[in-house]
C-alpha positions in Angstrom: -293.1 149.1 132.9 -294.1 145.6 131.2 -294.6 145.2 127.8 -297.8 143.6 126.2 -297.5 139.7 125.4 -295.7 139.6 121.7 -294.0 143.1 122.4 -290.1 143.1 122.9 -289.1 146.7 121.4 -290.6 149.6 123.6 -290.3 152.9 121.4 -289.8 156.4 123.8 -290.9 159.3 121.3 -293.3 162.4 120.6 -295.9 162.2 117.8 -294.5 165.8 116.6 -290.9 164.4 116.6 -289.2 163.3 113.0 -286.4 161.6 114.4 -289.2 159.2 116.2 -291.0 158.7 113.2 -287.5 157.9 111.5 -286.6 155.9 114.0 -289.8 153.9 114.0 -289.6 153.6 110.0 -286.2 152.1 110.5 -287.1 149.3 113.2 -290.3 148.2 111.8 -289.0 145.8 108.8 -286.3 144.4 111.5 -289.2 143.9 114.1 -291.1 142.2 112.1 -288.4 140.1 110.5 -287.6 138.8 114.0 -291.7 138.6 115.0 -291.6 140.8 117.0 -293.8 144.3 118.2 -293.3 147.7 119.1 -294.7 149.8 121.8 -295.0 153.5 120.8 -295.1 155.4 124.2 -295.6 159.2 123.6 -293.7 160.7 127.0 -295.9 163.9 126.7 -298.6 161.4 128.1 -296.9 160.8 131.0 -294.8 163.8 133.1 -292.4 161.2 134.7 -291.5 159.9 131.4 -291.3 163.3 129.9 -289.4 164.6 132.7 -286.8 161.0 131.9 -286.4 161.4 128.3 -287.7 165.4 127.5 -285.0 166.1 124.4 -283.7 162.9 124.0 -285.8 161.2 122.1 -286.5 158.7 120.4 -285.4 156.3 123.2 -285.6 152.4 121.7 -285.7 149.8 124.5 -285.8 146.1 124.2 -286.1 143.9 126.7 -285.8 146.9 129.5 -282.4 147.5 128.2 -282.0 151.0 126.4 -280.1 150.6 122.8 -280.0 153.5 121.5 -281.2 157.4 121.8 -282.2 160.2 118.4 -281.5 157.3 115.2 -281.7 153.8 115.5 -278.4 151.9 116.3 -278.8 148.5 113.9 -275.3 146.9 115.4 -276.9 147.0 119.0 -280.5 146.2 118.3 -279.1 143.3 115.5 -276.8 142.2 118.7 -279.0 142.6 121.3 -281.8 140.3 119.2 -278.6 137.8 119.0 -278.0 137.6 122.8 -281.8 137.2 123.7 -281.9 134.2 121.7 -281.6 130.5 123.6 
């Protein structure tokens, strides 16, 4: 999967799942603090990815590189935004 031009953080979820919308909550302010977007993908719109992930969302990626799974992991998002810069 690419991401759309200005989109680094790719966000794995359900639209019926709290933790998701938690997790979501959580990442915008740091998102947009760095200039960057998220990509919501709902996996029940796709049966590979819901087959992938099923129960273990929210899955946050960035950069193709999965940071964290259920709540939102600040150390490794805050370090993997440090390593991706030049």
């Amino acid at each position: 999967m690419t991401s759309k031009p200005g989109v680094a953080f790719i966000l794995y979820g359900r639209a019926w799942c709290h933790l998701c919308e938690d997790m979501r909550a959580a990442l915008e302010p740091i998102a947009a603090r760095h200039g960057l977007g998220i990509e919501w993908i709902d996996i029940d719109e796709d049966p590979l990815l819901e087959a992938r992930y099923n129960e273990r969302v929210p899955v946050l990626m960035l950069d193709g590189v999965e940071l964290c799974h259920y709540r939102l992991d600040t150390g490794a998002v805050q370090a993997a935004l440090l390593a991706r810069q030049p």
